[in-house]
Backbone bond lengths (Angstrom), bond angles and torsions (degrees), N, CA, C in turn:
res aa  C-N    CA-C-N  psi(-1)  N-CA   C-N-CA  omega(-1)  CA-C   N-CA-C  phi
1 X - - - 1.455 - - 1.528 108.31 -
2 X 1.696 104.80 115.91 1.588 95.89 -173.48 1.633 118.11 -68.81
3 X 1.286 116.73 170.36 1.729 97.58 176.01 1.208 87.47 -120.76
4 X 1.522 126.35 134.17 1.155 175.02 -138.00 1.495 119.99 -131.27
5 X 1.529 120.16 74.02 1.782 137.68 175.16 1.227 106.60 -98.51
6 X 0.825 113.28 -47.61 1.729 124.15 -171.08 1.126 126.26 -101.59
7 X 1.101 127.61 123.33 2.108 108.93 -177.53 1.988 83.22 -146.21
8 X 1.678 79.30 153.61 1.631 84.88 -178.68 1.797 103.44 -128.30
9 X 1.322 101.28 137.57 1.942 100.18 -156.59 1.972 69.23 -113.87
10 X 1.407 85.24 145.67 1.430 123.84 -173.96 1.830 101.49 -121.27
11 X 1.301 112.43 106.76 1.133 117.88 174.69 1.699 126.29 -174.63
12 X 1.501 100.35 162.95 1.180 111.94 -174.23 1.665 128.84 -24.32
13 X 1.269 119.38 141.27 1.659 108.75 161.43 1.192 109.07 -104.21
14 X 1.348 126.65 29.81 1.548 124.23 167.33 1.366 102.12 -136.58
15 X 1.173 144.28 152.91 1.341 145.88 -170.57 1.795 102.91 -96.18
16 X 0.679 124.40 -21.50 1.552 134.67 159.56 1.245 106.47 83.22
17 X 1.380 128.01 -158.55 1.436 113.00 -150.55 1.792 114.34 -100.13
18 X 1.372 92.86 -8.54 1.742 95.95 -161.03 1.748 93.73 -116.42
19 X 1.258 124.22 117.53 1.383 136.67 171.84 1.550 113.64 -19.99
20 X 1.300 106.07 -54.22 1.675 127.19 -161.81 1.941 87.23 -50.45
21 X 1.583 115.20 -51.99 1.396 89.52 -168.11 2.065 133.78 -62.77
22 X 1.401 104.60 -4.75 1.553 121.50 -147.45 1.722 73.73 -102.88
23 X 1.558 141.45 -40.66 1.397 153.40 -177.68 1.278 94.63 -67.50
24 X 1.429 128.19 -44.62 1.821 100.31 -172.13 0.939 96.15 -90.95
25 X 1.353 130.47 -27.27 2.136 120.08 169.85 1.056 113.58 -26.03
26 X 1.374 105.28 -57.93 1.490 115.67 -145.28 2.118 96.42 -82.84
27 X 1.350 94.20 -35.49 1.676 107.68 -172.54 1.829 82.78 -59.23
28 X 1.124 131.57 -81.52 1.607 126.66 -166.92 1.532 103.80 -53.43
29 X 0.966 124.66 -23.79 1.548 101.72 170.33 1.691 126.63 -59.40
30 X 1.766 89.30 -47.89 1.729 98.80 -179.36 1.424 92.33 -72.68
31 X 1.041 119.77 -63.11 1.850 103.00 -164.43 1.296 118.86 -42.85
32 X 0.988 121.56 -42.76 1.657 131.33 151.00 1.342 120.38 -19.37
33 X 1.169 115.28 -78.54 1.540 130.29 162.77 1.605 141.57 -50.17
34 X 1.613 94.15 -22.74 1.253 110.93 167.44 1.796 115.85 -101.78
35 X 1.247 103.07 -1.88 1.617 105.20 162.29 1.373 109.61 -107.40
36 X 1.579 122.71 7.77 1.360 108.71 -174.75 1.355 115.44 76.47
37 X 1.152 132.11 29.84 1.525 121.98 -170.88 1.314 87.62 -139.23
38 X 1.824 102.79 128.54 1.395 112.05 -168.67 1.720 109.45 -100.70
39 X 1.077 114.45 163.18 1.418 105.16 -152.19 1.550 90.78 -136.79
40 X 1.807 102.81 141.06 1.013 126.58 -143.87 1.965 84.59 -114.23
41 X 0.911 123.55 167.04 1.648 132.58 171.62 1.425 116.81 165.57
42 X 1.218 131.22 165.76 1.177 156.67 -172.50 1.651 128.87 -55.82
43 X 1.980 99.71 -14.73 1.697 105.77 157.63 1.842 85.67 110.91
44 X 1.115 126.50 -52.08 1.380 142.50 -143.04 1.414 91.22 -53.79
45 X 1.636 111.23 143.81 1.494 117.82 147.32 1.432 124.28 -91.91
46 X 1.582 125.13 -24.04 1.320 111.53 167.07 1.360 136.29 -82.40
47 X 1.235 142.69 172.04 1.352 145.77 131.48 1.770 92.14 101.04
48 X 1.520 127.91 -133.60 1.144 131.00 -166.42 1.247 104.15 -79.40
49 X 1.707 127.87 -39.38 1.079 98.12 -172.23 1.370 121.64 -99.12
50 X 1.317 134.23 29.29 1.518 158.72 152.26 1.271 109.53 -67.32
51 X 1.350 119.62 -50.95 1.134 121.98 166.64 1.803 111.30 -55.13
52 X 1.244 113.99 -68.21 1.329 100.77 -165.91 1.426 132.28 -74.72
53 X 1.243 97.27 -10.75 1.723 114.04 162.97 1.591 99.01 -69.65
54 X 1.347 127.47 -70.23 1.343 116.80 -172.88 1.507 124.33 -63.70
55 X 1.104 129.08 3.66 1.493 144.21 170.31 1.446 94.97 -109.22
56 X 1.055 150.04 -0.15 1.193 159.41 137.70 1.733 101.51 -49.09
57 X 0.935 96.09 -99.94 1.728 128.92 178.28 1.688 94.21 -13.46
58 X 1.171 106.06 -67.46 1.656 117.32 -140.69 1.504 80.23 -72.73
59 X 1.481 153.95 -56.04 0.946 153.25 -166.85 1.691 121.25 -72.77
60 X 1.591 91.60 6.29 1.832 92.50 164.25 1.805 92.25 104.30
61 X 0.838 151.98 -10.39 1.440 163.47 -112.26 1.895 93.83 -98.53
62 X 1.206 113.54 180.00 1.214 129.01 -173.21 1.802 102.99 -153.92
63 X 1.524 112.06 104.60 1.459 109.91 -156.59 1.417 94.48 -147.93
64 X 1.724 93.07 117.65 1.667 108.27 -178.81 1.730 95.42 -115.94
65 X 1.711 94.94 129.72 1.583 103.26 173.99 1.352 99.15 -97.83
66 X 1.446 118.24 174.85 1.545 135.35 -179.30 1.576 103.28 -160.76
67 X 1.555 103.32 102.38 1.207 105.67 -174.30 1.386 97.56 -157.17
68 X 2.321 97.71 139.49 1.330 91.26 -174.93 1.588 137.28 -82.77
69 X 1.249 115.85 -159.20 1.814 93.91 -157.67 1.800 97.77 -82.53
70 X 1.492 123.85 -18.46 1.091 112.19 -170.01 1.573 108.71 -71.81
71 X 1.150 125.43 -38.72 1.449 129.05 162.38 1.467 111.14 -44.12
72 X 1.423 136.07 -30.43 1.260 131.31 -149.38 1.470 88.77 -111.45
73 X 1.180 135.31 -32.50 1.556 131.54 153.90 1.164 121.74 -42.65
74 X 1.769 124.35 -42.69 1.501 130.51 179.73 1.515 116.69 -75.01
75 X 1.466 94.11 1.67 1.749 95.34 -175.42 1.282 106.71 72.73
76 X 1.239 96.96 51.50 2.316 83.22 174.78 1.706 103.03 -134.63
77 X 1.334 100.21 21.34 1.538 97.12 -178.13 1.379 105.37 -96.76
78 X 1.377 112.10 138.23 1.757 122.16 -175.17 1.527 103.79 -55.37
79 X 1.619 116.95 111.69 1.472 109.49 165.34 1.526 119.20 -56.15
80 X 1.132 144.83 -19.93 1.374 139.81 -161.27 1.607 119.22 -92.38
81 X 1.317 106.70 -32.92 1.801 113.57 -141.25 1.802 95.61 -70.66
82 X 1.146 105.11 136.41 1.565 119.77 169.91 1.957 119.02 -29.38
83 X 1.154 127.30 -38.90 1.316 147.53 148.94 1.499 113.09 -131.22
84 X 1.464 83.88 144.32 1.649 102.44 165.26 1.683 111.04 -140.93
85 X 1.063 124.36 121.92 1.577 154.60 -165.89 1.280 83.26 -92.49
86 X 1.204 122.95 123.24 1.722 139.49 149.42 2.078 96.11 -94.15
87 X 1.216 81.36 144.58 2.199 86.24 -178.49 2.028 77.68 -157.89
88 X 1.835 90.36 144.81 1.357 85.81 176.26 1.530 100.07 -93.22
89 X 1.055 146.18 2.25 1.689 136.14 173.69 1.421 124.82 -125.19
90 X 1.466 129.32 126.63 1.209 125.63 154.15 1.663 110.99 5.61
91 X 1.404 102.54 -73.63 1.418 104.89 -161.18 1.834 100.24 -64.59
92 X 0.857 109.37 -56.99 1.367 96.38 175.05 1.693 130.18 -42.85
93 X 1.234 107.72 -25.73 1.658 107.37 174.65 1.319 88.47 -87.62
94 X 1.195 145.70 -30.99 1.592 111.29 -173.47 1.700 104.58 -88.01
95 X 0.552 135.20 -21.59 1.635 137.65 142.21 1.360 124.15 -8.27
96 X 1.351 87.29 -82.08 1.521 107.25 172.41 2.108 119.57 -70.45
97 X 1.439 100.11 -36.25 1.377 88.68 -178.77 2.065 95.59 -68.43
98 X 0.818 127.97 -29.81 1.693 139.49 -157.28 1.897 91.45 -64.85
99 X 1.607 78.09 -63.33 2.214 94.91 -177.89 1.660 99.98 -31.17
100 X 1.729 106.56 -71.88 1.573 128.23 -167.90 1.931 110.78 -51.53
101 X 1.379 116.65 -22.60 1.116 96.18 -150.90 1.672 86.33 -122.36
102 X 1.720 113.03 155.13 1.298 139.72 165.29 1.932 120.63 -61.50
103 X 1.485 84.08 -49.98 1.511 100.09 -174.28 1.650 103.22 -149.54
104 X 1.598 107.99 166.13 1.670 115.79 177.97 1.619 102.88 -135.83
105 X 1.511 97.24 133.80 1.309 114.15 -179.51 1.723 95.09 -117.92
106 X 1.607 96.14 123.32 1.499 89.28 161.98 1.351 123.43 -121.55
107 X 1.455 127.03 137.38 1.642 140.48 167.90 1.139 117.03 -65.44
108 X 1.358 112.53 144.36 1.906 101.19 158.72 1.776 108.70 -40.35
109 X 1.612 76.92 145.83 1.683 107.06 -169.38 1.350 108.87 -151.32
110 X 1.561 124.22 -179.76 1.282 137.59 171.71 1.324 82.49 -105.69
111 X 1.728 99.28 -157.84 1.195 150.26 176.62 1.652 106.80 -36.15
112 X 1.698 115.32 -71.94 1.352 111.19 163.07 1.571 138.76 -38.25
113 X 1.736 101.23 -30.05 1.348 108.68 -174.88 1.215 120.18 -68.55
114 X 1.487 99.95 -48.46 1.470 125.86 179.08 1.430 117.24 -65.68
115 X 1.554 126.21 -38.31 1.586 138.02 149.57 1.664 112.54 -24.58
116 X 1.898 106.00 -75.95 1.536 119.63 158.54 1.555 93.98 -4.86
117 X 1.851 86.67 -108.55 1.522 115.64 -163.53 1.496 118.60 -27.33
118 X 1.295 132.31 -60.31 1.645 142.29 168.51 1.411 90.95 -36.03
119 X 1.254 132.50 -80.50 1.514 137.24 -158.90 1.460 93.80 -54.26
120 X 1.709 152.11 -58.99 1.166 129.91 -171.20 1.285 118.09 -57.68
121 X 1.316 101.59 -30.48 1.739 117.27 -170.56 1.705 110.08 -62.65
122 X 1.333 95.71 -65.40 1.592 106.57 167.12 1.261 129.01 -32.40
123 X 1.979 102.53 -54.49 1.659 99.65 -163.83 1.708 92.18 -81.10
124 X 1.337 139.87 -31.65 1.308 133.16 159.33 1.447 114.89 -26.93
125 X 1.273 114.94 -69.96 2.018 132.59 -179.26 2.032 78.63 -46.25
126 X 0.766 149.67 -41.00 0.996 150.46 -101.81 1.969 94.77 -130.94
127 X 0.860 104.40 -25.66 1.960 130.11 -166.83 1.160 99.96 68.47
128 X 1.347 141.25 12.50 1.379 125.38 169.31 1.239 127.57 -59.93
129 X 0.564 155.33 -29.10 1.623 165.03 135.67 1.634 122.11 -98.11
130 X 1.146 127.22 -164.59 1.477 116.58 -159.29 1.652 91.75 -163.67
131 X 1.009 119.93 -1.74 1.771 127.06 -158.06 1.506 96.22 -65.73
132 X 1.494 125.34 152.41 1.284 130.95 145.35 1.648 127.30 -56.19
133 X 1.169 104.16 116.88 1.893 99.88 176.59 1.547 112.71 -114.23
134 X 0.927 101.44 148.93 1.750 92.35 -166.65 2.231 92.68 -156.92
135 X 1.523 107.26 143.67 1.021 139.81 153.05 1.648 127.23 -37.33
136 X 0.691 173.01 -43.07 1.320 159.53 -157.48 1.853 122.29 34.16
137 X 1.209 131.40 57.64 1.498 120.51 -139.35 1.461 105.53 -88.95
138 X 1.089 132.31 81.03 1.490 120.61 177.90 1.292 101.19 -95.00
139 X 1.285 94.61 132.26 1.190 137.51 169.85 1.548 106.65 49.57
140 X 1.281 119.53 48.78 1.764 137.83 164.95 1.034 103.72 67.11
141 X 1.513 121.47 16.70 1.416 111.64 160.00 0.945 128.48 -42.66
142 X 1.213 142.37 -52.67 1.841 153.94 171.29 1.219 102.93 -41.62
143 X 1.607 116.19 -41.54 1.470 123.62 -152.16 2.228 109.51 -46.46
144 X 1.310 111.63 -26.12 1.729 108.98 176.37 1.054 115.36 -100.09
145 X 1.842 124.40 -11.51 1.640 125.62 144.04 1.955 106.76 -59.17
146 X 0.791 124.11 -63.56 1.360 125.66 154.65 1.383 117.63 28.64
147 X 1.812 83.14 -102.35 1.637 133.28 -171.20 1.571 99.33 -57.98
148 X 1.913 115.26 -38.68 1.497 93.53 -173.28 1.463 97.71 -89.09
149 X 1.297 139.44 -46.86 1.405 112.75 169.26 1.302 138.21 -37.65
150 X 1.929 123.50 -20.51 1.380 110.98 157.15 1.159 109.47 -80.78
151 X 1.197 125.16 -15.78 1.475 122.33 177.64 1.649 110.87 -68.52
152 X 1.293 114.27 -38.45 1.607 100.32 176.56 1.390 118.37 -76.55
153 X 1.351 109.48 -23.43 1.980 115.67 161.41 1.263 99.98 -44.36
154 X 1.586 121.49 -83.24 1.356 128.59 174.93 1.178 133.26 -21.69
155 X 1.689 108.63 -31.21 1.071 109.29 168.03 1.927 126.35 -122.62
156 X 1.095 103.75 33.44 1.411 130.05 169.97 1.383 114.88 57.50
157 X 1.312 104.02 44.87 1.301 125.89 178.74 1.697 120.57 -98.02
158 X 1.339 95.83 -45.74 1.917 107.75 178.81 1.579 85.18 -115.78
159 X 1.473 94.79 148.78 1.847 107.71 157.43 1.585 119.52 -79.40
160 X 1.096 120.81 140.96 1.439 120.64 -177.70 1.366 105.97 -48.40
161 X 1.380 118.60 -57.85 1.564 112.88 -160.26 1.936 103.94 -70.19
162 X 1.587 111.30 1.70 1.613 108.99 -177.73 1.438 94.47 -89.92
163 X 1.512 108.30 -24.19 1.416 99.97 174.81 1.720 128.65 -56.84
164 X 1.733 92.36 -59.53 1.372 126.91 -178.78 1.786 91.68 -28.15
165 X 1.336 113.56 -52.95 1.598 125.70 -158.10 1.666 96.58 -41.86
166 X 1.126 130.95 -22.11 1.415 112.09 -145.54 1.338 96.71 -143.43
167 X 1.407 84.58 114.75 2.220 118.74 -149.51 1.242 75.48 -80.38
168 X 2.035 114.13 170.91 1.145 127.60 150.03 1.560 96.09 -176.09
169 X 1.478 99.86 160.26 1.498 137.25 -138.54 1.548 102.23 -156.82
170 X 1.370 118.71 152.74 1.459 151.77 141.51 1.453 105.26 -81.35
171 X 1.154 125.95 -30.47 1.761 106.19 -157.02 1.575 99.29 -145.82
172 X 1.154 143.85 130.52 1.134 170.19 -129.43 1.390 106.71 -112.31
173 X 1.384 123.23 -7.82 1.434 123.67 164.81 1.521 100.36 -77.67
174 X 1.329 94.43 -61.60 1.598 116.75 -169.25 1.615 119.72 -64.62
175 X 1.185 121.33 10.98 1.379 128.00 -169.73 1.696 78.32 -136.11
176 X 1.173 137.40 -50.75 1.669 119.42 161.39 1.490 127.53 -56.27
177 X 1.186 118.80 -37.32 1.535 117.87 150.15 1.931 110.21 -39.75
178 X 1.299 93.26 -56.77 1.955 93.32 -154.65 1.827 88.60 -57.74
179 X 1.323 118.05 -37.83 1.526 121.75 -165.30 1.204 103.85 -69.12
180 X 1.501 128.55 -8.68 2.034 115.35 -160.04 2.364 86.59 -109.78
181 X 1.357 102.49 -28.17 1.207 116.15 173.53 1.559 126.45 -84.19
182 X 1.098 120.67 -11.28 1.297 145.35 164.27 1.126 116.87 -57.48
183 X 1.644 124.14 111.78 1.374 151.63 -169.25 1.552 96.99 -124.66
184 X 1.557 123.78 143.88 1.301 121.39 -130.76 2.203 54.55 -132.69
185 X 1.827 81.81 159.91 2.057 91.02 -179.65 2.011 101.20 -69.72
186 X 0.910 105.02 156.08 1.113 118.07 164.14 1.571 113.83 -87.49
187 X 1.292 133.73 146.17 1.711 127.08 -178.02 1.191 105.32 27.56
188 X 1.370 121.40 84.50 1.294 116.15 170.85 1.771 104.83 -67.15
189 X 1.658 100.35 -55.90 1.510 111.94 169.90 1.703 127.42 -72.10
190 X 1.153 103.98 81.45 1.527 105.64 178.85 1.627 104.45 -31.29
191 X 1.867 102.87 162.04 1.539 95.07 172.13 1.292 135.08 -68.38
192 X 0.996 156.24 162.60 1.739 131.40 164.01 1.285 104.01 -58.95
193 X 1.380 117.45 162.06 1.514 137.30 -168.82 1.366 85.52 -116.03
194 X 1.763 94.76 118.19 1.706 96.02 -178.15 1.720 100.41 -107.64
């Protein structure tokens, strides 16, 4: 059972169109904070992850951003959060949020979110890490990321058990349960057949 301090939420910089997503932000921020588990994210003050850093904060929280310097020039870096990591590249903040964090929870997102998530997923398929990753699904958003990941099983593209890797939940207790119970695959990479 991994132990679980750190988790890094992967999400939107726009709050998007339907309320419900900016409500579970803010819901994983405090729950966060009220278990003591400091939460790792992307630096940003707008959109989702503004929200969950500052519902972080207000609830006593411990919230390290990682964001690179060209963002922090445009003024989009969260004034508040307990640390903030300047890195001059993309790749370097996911680096560092990956280094900092236990596990990754991701929110509805665009393009960036989904970038995140693939890259944890991968370097996992990958044995690089071993961390729990898990979904956040409001309101079935995930649900056509989903469908094409059984679809690449189906079509012998991902391995089932790379699938298995990547928990998901409606509710943020219950996707912290699957993470404290979460056993990472054993040999993902069989040996070569010599």
């Amino acid at each position: 059972m991994p132990l679980i301090r750190s988790i890094c939420v992967f999400c939107g910089a726009s709050t998007g169109a339907d309320p419900r997503y900016a409500a579970a932000a803010a819901v994983v921020g405090e729950r966060l904070a009220t278990l003591d588990i400091q939460l790792v994210f992307g630096g940003g003050r707008r959109g989702l992850m503004g929200v969950v850093a500052d519902a972080a904060l207000a609830a006593g929280g411990r919230v390290v951003g990682v964001i690179p310097r060209g963002l922090v020039d445009r003024e989009l870096a969260h004034p508040a959060v307990s640390e903030l990591r300047i890195v001059e590249t993309l790749h370097e903040r996911k680096a560092q949020m990956e280094e900092l964090a236990d596990g990754f929870i991701t929110l509805p997102g665009g393009l960036g979110t989904l970038e995140e998530l693939a890259e944890v997923l991968s370097w996992a398929q990958l044995d690089l890490h071993d961390k729990p990753i898990g979904l956040l699904d409001v309101n079935d958003y995930f649900a056509p990321l989903e469908a094409f990941l059984d679809r690449a099983v189906a079509e012998g593209f991902l391995a089932e058990r790379n699938r298995r890797a990547l928990l998901r939940s409606e509710d943020i207790d219950d996707l912290l349960r699957q993470f404290e119970s979460w056993t990472p695959a054993i040999g993902r990479f069989p040996p070569p057949q010599v």
